[in-house]
One Martini backbone bead per residue (centre of mass of N, CA, C, O) as a GRO file, in nm:
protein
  194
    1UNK     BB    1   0.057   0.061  -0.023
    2UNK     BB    2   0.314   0.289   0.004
    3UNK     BB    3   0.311   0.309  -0.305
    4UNK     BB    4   0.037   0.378  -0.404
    5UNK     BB    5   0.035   0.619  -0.208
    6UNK     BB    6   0.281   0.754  -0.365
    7UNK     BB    7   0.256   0.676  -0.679
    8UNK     BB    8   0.409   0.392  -0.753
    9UNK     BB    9   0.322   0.186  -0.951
   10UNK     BB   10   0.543   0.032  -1.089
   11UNK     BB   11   0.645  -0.096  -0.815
   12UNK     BB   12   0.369  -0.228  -0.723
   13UNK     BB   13   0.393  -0.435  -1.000
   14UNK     BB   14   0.634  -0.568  -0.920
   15UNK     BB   15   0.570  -0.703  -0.685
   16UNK     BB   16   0.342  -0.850  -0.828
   17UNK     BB   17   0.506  -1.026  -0.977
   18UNK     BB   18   0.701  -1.116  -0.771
   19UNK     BB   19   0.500  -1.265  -0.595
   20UNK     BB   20   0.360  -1.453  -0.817
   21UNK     BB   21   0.647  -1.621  -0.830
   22UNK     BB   22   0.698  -1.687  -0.576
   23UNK     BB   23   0.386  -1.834  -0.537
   24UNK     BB   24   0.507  -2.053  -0.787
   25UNK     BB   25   0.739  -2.172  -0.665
   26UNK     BB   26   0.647  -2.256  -0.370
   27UNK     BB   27   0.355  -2.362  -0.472
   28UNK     BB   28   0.524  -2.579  -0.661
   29UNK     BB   29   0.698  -2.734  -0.421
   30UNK     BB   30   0.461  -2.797  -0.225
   31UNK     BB   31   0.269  -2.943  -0.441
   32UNK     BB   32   0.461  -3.161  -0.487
   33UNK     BB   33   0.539  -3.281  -0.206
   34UNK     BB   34   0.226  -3.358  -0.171
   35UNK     BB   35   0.194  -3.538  -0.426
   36UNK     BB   36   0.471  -3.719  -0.364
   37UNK     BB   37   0.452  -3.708  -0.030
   38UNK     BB   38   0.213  -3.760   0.161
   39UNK     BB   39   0.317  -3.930   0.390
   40UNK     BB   40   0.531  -3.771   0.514
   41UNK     BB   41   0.294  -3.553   0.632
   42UNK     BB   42   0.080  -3.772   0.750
   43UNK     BB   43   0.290  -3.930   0.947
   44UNK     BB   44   0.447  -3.688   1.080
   45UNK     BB   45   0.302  -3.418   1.132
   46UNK     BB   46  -0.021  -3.582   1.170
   47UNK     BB   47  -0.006  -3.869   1.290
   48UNK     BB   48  -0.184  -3.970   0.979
   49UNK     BB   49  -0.146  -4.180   0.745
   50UNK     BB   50  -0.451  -4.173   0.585
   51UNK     BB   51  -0.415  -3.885   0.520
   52UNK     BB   52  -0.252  -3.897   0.221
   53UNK     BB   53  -0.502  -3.864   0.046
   54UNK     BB   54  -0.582  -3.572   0.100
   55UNK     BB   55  -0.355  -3.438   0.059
   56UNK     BB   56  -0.316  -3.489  -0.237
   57UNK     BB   57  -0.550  -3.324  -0.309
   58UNK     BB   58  -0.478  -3.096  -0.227
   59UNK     BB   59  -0.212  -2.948  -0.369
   60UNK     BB   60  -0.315  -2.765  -0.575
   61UNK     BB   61  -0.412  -2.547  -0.384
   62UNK     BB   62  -0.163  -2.432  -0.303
   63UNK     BB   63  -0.090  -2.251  -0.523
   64UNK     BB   64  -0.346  -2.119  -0.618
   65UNK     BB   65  -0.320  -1.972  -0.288
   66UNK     BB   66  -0.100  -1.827  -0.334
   67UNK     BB   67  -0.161  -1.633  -0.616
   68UNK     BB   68  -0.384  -1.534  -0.507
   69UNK     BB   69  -0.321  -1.375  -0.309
   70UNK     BB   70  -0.109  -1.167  -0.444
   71UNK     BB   71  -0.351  -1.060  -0.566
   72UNK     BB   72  -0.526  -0.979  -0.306
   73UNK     BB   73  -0.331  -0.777  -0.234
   74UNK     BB   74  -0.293  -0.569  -0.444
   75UNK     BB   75  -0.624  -0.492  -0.432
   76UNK     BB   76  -0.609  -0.395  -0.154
   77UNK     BB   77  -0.438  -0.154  -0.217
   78UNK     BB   78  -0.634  -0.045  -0.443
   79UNK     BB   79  -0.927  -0.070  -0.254
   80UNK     BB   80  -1.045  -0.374  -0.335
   81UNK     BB   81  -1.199  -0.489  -0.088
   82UNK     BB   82  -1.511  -0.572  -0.181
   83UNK     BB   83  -1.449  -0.778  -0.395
   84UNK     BB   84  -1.273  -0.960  -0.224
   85UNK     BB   85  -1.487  -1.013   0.007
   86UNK     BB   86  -1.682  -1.176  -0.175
   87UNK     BB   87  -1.488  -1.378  -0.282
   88UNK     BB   88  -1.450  -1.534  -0.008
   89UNK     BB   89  -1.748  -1.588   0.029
   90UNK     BB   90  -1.782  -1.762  -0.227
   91UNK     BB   91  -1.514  -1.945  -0.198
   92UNK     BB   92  -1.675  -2.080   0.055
   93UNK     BB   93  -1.925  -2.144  -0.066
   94UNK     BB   94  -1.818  -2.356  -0.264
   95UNK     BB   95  -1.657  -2.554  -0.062
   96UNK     BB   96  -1.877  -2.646   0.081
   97UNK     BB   97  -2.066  -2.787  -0.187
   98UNK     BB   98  -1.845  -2.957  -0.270
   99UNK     BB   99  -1.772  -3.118  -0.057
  100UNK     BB  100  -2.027  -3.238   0.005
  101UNK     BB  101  -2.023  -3.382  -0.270
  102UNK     BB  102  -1.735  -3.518  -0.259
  103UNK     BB  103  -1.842  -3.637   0.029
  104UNK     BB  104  -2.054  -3.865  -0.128
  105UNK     BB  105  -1.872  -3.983  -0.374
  106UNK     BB  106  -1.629  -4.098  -0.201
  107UNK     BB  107  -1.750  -4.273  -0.010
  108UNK     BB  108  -1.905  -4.442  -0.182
  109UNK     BB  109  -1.612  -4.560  -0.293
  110UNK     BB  110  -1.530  -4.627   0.009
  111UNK     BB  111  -1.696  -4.847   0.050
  112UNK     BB  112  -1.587  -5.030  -0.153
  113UNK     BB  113  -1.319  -5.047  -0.050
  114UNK     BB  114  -1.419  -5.165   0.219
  115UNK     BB  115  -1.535  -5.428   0.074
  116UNK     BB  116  -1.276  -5.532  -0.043
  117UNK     BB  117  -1.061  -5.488   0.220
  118UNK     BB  118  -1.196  -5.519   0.500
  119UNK     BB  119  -1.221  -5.149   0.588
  120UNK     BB  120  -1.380  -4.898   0.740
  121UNK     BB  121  -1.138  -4.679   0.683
  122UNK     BB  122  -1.240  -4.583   0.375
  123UNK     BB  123  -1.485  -4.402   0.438
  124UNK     BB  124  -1.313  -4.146   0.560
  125UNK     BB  125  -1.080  -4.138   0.358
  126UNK     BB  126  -1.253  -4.046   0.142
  127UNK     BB  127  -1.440  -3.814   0.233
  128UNK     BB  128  -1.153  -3.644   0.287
  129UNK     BB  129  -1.085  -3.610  -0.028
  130UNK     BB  130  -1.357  -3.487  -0.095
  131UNK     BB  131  -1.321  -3.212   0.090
  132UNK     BB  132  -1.060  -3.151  -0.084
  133UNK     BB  133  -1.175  -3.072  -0.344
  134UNK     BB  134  -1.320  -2.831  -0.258
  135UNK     BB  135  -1.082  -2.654  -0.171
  136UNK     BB  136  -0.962  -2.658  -0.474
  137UNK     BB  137  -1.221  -2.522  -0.636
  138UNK     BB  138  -1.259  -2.290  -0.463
  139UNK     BB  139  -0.930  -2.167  -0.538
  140UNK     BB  140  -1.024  -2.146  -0.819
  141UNK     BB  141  -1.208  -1.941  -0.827
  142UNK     BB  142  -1.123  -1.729  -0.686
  143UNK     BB  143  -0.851  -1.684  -0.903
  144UNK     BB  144  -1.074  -1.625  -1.141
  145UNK     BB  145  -1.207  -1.364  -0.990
  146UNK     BB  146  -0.922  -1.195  -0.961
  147UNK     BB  147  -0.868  -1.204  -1.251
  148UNK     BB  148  -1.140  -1.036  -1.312
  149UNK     BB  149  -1.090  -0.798  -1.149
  150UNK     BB  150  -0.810  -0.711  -1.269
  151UNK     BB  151  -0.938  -0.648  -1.507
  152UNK     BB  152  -1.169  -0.470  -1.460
  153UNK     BB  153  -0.910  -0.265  -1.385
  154UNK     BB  154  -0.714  -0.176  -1.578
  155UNK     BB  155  -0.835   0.130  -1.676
  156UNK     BB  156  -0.729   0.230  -1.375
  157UNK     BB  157  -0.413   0.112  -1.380
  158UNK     BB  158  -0.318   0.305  -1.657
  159UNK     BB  159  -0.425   0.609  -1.532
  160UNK     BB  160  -0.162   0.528  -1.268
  161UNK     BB  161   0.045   0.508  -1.468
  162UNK     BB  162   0.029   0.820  -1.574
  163UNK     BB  163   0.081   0.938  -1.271
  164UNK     BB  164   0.369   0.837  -1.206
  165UNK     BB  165   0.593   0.902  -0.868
  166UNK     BB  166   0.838   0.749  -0.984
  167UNK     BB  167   1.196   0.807  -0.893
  168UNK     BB  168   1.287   0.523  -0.799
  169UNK     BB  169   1.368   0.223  -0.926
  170UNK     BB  170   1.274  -0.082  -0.894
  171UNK     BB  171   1.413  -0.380  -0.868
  172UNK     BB  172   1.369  -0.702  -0.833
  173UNK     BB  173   1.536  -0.791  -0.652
  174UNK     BB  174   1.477  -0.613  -0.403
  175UNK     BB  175   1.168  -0.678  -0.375
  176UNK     BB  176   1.285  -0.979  -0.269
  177UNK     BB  177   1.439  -0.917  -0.050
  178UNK     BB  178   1.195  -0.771   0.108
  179UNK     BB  179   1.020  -1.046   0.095
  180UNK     BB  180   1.247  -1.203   0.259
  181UNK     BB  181   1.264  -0.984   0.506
  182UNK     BB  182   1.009  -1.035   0.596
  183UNK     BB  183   0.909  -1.343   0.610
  184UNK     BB  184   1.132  -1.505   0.749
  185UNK     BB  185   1.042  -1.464   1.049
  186UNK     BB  186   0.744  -1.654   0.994
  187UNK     BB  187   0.891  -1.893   0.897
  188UNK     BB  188   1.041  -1.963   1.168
  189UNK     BB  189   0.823  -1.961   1.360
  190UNK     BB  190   0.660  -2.166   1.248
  191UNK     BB  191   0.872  -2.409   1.230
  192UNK     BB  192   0.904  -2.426   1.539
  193UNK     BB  193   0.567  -2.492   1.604
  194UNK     BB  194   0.580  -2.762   1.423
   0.00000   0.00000   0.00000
């Protein structure tokens, strides 16, 4: 916000950029390793081997609720917070329909699994699997409605842009600088408490 106050618009865009590519990077590593090691954070993190399945479920969503963020900070930036607000509650109402419907239809497979395998625990475990497809359409609805939004404001972002009193660009370096030594004290106390 304090670039868009001082009316730095092309430093504004570079931020968001530069957060963007940053929450492709991170949030496709992390999405990499929920989708190939769904186990390992099953069973190490949260001490529920079964939950494995759900893990994998969620992996996509990982990246997508990075980069969406990243776009609704930006929007938040330029006071665009009542359709960012509006889309959160679209988002979570999405995520409630789907899930409920996603847990009904893996339920119904983990019957199945459960008759074949003679264990009444993938009745569970699809369900709640079911409830991850949910968190996942939900978190792609919502970046498809920020780029809707993004997009319908282009004509308003151009017009900031030709009255830019941006004295000093920042280039793309510095930018990440400043992202990764904001996160970094956050990302160490999460490590810490995890």
């Amino acid at each position: 916000r304090s670039r868009i106050r001082h009316g730095q618009i092309r430093n504004a865009f570079k931020v968001l950029r530069s957060a963007v590519v940053i929450a492709i990077i991170i949030g496709g590593i992390m999405s990499v390793l929920f989708y190939f090691f769904p186990e390992m954070f099953a069973r190490d993190l949260m001490k529920v081997s079964s939950a494995a399945f759900a893990v994998k479920q969620l992996a996509p969503a990982l990246i997508i609720l990075c980069v969406s963020g990243s776009i609704r900070g930006f929007l938040c930036g330029f006071d665009i917070e009542i359709p960012c607000a509006l889309i959160s509650v679209l988002e979570q109402v999405v995520v409630f329909i789907v899930s409920i419907l996603g847990l009904n239809y893996y339920k119904a497979y983990g019957v199945k699994v459960s008759g074949l395998l003679m264990n009444e625990e993938y009745n569970a475990i699809y369900a709640v699997k079911g409830c991850m497809t949910g968190v996942t359409i939900g978190a792609f609805v919502g970046l498809c409605l920020y780029i809707f939004i993004y997009y319908m404001n282009r004509i308003k972002f151009k017009k900031l842009l030709r009255k830019d009193t941006t004295i000093r660009d920042e280039n793309y370096g510095q930018v990440s600088n400043i992202f990764f030594r904001s996160v970094l004290p956050y990302a160490a106390i999460l490590l810490l408490f995890v």
